[in-house]
N, C-alpha and C positions, 0 to 999 in steps of 0.2 A: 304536323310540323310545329315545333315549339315556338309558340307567340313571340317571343323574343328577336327571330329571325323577321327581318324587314321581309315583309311582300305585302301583297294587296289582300286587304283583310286583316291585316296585323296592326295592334293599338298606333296609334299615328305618330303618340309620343316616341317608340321606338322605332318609328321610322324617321323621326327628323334628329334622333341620336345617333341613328347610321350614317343617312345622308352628311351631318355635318362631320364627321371624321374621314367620310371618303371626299368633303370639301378641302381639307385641311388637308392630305393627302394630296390631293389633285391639282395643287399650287404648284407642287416643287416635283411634280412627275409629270412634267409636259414631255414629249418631243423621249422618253424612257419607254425600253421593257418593263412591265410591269405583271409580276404574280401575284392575284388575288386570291388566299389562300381562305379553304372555308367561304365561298363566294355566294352562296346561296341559290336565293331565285335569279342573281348575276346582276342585280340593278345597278349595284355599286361599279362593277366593272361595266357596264355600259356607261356609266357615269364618268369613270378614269377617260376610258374613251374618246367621251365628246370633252371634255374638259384639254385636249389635249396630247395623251400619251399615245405616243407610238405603235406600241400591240402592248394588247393586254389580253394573259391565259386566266382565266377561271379555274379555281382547280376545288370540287366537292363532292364529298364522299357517300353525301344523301341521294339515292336517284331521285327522290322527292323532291324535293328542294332543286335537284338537276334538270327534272324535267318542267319545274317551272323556268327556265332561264331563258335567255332572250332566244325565239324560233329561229328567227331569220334575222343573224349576228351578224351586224355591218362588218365592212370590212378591218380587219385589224382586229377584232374579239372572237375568242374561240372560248369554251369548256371542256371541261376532261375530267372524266369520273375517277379521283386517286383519293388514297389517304393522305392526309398532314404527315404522319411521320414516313413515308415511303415516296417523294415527290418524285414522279419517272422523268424526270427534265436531268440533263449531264450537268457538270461543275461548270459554276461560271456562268449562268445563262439569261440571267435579270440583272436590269439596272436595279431594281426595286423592287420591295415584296412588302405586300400588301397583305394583315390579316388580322381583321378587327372581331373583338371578344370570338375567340378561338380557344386560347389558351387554357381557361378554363373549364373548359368542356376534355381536356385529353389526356389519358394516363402516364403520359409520358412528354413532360415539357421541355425536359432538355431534351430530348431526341426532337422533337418539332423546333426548336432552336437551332438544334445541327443541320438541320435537314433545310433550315432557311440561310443561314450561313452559308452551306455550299454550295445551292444555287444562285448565291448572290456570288455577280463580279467585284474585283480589288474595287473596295470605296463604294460598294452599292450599298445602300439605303434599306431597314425594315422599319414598316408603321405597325407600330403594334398596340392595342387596346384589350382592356381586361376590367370587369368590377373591382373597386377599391374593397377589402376586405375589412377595414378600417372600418366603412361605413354598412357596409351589406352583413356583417355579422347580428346587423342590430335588426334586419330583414325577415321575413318566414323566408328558409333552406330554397335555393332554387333546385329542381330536381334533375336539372340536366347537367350538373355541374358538376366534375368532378374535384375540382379545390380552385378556390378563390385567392386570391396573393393580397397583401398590403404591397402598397407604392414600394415598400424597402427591401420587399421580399422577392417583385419582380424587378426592379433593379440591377439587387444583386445577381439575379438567376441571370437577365442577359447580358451582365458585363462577361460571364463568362463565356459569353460567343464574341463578344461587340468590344470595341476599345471603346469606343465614345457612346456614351448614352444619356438622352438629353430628353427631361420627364414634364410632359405638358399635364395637363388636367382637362375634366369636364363635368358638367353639372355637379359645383361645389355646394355641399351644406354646411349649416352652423350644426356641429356635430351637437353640444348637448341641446339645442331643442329639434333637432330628428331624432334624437335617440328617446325622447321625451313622448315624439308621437308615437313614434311605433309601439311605446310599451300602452300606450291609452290604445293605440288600436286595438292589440291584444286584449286588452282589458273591455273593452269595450262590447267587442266579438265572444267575450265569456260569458257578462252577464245577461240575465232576463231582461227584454227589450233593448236591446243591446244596434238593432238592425235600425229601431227607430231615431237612436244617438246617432247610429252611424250617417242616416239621413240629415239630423240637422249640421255636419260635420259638414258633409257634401254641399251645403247652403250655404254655408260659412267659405267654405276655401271652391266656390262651381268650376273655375274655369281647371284647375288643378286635377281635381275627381273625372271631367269631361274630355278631357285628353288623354287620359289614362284609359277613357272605356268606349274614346272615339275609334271607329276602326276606319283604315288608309282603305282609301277607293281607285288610289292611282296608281298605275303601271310606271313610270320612271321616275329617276330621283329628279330634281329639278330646283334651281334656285327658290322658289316659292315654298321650299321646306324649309330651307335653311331661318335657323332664327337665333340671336344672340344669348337666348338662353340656353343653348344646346351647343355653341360653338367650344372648339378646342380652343383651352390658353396658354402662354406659358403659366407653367407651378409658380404660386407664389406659398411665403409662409405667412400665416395669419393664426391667432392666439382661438382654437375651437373650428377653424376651417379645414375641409377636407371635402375633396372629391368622389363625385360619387362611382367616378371612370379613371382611371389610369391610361394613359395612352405615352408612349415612349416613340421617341424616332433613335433609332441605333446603326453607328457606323461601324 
């Protein structure tokens, strides 16, 4: 299962980037149907759940990742083994659809666009999150990815499902000094004794490097992940700022 996917055992940091976007989510889907599309180990939809939402379906195409999900699914949560772009649900069938860093993983993103479109009702709601490409270009390749969007490039792509589209952020950097580390990373990881730099680097920034290689021992999401360094915000402009998540709400 690729680390990036929240479950237990998975770096923590990515768990408390999950948790906070199905927080942010979880505000304005109380008392809604809601489809979590791509749900995983289903933490997040158990998390819609108790925060409120009416039913919530899970819908994942990994049985791995399936057959971690919650055993015994209170009532009101269910999962269902589909693909993103073939959703077996009729027209019209969510107040809200739910499907965080998805996108980038699928060969086909207007068709997962279409396909969230018509299971949404007149005026329902898609949360949608994705890596900034802006910033992640400056990264080593993820390998599960199949293409990355800048903020302008998913935008555009979901105005052509959505009339309104309204673009939050998260976990913002000052774009030239990340683009700065990463190349000393690289650099760093070339030369001879290279591992022992990387060690005093790890001295210099502990708490940073230690969340990155803490691994999540918990089974649900829970307020106690939640933290304002990982919280969704609205988009603001700022002269070298840029997110390092894109996250969209679209009507």
């Amino acid at each position: 299962m690729p680390p990036e996917r929240p479950a237990t055992g998975a770096p923590r940091v990515n768990v408390q980037e999950s948790a906070a976007r199905y927080a942010f989510a979880a505000a304005e889907t109380r008392a809604l149907r809601v489809l979590d599309v791509a749900s995983g180990a289903g933490l997040g939809s158990e998390f819609l759940l108790a925060q409120g939402a009416r039913v919530v379906v899970g819908v994942e195409s990994a049985a791995q990742a399936l057959g971690q999900s919650v055993h015994s699914a209170p009532r009101g949560l269910c999962f269902v083994r589909a693909d993103a772009l073939a959703l077996p649900f009729v027209d019209a069938s969510f107040d809200a659809v739910v499907s965080f860093e998805t996108i980038e993983h699928l060969t086909d993103a207007a068709g997962f666009l279409g396909e969230c479109r018509r299971v949404l009702r007149r005026g329902g709601v898609l949360y949608l999150s994705t890596p900034n490409r802006t910033v992640t270009r400056w990264m080593p390749p993820n390998p599960f990815h199949v293409r990355e969007f800048t903020a302008a490039e998913l935008v555009a792509l979901v105005r052509e499902y959505f009339g309104t589209v309204t673009c939050f952020r998260q976990r913002p950097v000052f774009l030239p000094v990340f683009v700065l580390r990463q190349m000393a990373r690289r650099y760093v990881g070339a030369v001879p004794g290279g591992a022992g730099l990387w060690w005093l680097w790890s001295r210099v920034r502990p708490e940073r490097t230690q969340l990155a290689a803490t691994a999540w021992q918990g089974r649900r999401f829970d307020r106690s992940l939640l933290d304002d360094r990982y919280a969704v915000r609205a988009a603001q402009r700022s002269i070298g700022g840029h997110p390092m998540y894109t996250v969209l709400v679209a009507r």
